[in-house]
Structure formats: structure tokens, C-alpha cells
C-alpha positions in Angstrom: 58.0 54.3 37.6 60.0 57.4 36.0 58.5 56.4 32.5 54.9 56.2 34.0 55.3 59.6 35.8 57.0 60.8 32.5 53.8 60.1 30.0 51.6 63.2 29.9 49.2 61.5 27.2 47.7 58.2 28.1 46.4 57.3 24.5 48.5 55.1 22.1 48.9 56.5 18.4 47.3 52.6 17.8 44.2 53.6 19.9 44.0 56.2 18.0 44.3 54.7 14.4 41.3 52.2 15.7 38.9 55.6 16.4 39.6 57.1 13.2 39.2 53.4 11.7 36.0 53.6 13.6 34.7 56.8 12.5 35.5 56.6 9.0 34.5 53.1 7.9 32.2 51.7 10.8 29.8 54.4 12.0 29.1 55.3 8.3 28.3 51.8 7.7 26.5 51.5 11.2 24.3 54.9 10.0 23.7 52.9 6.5 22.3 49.7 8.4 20.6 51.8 10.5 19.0 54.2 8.0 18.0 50.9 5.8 16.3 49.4 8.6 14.5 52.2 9.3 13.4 52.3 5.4 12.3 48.8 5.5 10.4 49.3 8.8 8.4 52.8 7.0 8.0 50.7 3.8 6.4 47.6 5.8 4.0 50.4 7.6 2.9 51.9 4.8 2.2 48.8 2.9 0.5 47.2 6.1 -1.5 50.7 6.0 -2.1 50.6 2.3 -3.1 46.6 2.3 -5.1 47.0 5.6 -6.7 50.4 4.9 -6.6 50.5 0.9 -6.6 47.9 -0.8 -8.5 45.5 1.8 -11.4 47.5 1.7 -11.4 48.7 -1.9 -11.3 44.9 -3.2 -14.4 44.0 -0.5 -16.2 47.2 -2.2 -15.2 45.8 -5.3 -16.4 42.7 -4.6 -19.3 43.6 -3.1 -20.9 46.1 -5.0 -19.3 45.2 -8.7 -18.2 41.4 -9.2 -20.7 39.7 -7.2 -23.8 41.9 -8.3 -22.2 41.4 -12.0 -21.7 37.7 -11.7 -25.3 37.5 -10.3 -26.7 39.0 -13.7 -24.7 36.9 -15.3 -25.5 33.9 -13.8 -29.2 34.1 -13.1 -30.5 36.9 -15.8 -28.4 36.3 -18.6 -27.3 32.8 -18.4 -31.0 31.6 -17.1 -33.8 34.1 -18.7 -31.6 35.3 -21.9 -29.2 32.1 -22.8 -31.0 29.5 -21.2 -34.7 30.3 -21.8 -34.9 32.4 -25.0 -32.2 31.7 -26.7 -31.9 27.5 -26.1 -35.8 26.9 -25.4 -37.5 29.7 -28.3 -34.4 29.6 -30.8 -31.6 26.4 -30.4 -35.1 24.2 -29.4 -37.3 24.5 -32.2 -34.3 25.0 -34.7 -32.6 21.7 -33.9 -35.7 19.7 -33.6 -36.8 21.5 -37.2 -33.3 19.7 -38.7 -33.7 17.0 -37.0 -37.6 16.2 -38.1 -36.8 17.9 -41.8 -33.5 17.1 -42.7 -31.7 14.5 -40.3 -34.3 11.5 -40.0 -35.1 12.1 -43.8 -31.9 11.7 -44.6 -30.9 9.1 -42.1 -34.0 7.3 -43.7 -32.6 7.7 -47.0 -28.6 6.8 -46.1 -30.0 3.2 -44.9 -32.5 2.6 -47.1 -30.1 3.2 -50.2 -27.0 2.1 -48.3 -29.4 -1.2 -47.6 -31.0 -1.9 -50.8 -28.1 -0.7 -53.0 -24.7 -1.7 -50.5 -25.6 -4.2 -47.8 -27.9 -6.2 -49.5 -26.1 -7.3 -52.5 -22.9 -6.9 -51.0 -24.3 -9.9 -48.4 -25.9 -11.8 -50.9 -22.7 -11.8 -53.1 -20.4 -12.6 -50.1 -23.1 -15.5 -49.8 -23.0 -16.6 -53.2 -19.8 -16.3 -54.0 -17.7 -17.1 -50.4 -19.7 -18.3 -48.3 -21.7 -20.8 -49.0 -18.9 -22.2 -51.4 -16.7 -22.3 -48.4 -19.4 -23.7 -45.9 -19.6 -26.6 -48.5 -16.0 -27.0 -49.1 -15.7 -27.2 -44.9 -19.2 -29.7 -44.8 -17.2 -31.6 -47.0 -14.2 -32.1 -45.7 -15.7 -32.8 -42.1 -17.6 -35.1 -43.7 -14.7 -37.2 -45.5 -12.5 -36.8 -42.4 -15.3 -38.3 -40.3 -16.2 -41.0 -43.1 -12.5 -42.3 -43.3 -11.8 -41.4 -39.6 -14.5 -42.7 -37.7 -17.3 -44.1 -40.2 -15.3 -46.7 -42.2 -13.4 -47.6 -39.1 -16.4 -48.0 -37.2 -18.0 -50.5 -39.7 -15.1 -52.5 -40.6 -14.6 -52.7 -36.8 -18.2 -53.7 -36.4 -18.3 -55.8 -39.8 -14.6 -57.7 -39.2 -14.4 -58.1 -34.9 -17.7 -57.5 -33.2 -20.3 -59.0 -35.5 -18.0 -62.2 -35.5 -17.3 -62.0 -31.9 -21.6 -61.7 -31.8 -22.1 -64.7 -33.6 -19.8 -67.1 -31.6 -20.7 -65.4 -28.3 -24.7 -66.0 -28.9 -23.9 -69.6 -30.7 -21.7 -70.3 -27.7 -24.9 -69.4 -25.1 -27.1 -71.1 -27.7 -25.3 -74.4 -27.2 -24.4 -73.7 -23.7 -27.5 -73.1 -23.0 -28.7 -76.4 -24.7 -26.0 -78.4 -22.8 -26.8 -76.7 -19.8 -30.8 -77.9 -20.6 -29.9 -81.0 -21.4 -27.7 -81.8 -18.2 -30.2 -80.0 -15.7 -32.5 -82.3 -17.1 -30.7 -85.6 -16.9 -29.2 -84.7 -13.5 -32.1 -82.4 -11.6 -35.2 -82.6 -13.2 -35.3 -86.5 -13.9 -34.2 -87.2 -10.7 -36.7 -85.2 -8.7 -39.3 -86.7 -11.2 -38.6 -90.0 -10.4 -38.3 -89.7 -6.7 -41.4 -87.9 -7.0 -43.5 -90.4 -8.9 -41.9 -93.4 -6.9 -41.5 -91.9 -3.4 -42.9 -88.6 -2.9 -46.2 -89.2 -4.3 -46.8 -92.7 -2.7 -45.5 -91.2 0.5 -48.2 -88.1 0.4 -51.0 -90.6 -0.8 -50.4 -93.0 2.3 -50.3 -90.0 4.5 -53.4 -88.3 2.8 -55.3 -91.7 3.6 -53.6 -92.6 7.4 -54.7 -88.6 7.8 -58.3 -88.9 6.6 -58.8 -92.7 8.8 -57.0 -90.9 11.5 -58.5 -87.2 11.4 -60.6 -86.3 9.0 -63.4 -89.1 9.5 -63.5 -89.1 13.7 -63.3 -85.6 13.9 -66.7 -85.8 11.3 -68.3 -88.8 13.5 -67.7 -86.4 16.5 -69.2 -83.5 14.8 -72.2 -85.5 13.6 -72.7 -88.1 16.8 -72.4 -85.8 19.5 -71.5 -82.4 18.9 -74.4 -81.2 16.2 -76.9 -83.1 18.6 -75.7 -81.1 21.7 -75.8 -78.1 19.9 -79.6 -79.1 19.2 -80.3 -80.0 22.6 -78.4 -76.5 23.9 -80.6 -74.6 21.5 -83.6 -76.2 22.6 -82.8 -75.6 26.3 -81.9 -72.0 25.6 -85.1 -71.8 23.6 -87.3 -73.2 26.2 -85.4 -71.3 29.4 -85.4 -67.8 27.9 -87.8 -67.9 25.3 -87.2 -66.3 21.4 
């Protein structure tokens, strides 16, 4: 209490140390920040003014009144009437087709007729001449020895040796078989259907041919003469006389 009552200044020599901290370091740097800010926030106006107001305006008068009018002329007066018409259709036009008519076909004509007649031509018939047609022979040839010993010869002596002989016995073998087989269809079916023909069949049809015609054949012609023909006669003569012709 006596020390409080005592105390006549109420600041601390540490509070004091901190303010003259304060205003020598802090608030210089604090104006600093302050001033920069303030610099950045003029020298984002005046380029906003000068791209909004300027520049903005000077590149649309730019563009509009100097680059598009220029690319314009350009594009449709020089490109189109100057480069495009005079030039390529009354200069480039008739000059090109000039070396081509003159000079290129002429001497296109001459490169393959010389490179033809004095090149290609005897070139092709000496690669004929010499290679090949030598070599298409050589190859003919050796195709045809490789299919002579490989499938010709083999062929005939396989023919010649095995299937000729296996031929011959096969058709001598149906020759005689054929024979035998004659020879015992006609000993055991044709010789005994002939005989039981001639000695049964045949007497057996003739007996029944004549029982038939005693039986049959000569009644039913008695009938037809005796009584029908006659009532057929005497029908048609009624009829006749009845109704009249």
C-alpha cells in the first residue's frame, strides 16, 4: 500500500522501451506498407484508366479504321483482282501452259521415245535373250525331269508292272466266271424251266386252251349266233315297225 501510494509515475521504463521500439522500427515500416499499398492501388488505376480509356479504344480504332480496311485490300483487291486474276490467269496461265505445250510434252515425248527405243527396249530384249528365256528353259526343264522321274515313270511302271496285270486276271477271271456262271445257269435254271415247259407247262396250257374253247369260247358263239343275233334282229324290227326310221 505505502509503495502504491509512493509511485508518482505509473509507466515502467519497459513500457517505455516497447513505444520507442514502436516508433522507431514499426510505424516506419507500417508508413512503408502503407505508402506501397497506396502506390500499387494508383498504379492499378491508372493502368485500368489507360487499358480502359487508352489503349482499348486506340486498338478498336486501330482495328477498325487500319488493319481490317488493310486486310480487306489485301485480301479481296490484291490477292483476288491483282495476284489472283492478272497475275495467275494473264501471266502464270498462259506462261505455264506455253512450257508445258513447247517445252515439257516435247520433251517428255522425246525422254520416252529415246529412253524406249534406245534403254527399255533393248535392255528388255537382252534380259530376254540372255536371262530369261535361258532361265525359263533351265526351270521347264527341270520341272519336267522332276515330274518325268517323279510321277511319269512311276506312273507307267506302276501301270505297266501292277495294274495292267491286275487288268488281265481281273477281266480273264469275269471272262471265265462269267462262262462258268453261263454254263451253270444253263444246266441248273434254263434247262430245267425248258424241260418243265415243253413236258408240263405247255401240255398243261394246250389242254386248258382246248377244255376253255369246248367250255367257253364255242357256247358263248352258239349263244351269240342261236339266240342273241336273232333277238337283236327281231328287236330291231319291232323298234323299226313301232317307231318308224
Amino acid at each position: 500500500m505505502s509503495t502504491q501510494g509512493g509511485s508518482s509515475d505509473p509507466t515502467s521504463p519497459g513500457q517505455w522501451i516497447a513505444r520507442a521500439i514502436a516508433v522507431v522500427i514499426l510505424i516506419p515500416l507500417r508508413l512503408v506498407w502503407e505508402g506501397l499499398k497506396l502506390l500499387g492501388r494508383v498504379f492499378v488505376a491508372v493502368l485500368v484508366f489507360f487499358l480502359e480509356y487508352l489503349l482499348a479504344p486506340l486498338c478498336g480504332f486501330v482495328w477498325h479504321w487500319v488493319i481490317r480496311p488493310a486486310w480487306y485490300f489485301l485480301k479481296n483487291i490484291l490477292w483476288d483482282l491483282v495476284l489472283h486474276q492478272v497475275l495467275w490467269g494473264l501471266v502464270l496461265t498462259p506462261l505455264f501452259a506455253l512450257i508445258l505445250d513447247f517445252v515439257l510434252r516435247p520433251l517428255r515425248r522425246a525422254v520416252e521415245e529415246w529412253l524406249w527405243r534406245r534403254v527399255l527396249r533393248p535392255a528388255a530384249s537382252w534380259l530376254w535373250r540372255r536371262v530369261l528365256r535361258p532361265v525359263a528353259k533351265f526351270v521347264a526343264g527341270v520341272c519336267w525331269l522332276i515330274f518325268d522321274y517323279l510321277v511319269y515313270r512311276p506312273l507307267r511302271a506302276l501301270w505297266r508292272w501292277i495294274l495292267l496285270p491286275l487288268w488281265r486276271a481281273l477281266r480273264a477271271t469275269l471272262r471265265f466266271g462269267w462262262r462258268i456262271a453261263t454254263i451253270v445257269v444253263g444246266v441248273l435254271v434254263v434247262a430245267p424251266c425248258g424241260f418243265v415247259y415243253r413236258m408240263i407247262l405247255r401240255p398243261v396250257f394246250g389242254a386248258l386252251a382246248i377244255v376253255w374253247d369246248v367250255l367257253v369260247t364255242r357256247p358263248v358263239r352258239w349263244t351269240y349266233r342261236t339266240i342273241v343275233a336273232p333277238m337283236n334282229r327281231w328287236a330291231a324290227d319291232i323298234v323299226s315297225t313301232v317307231f318308224g326310221r
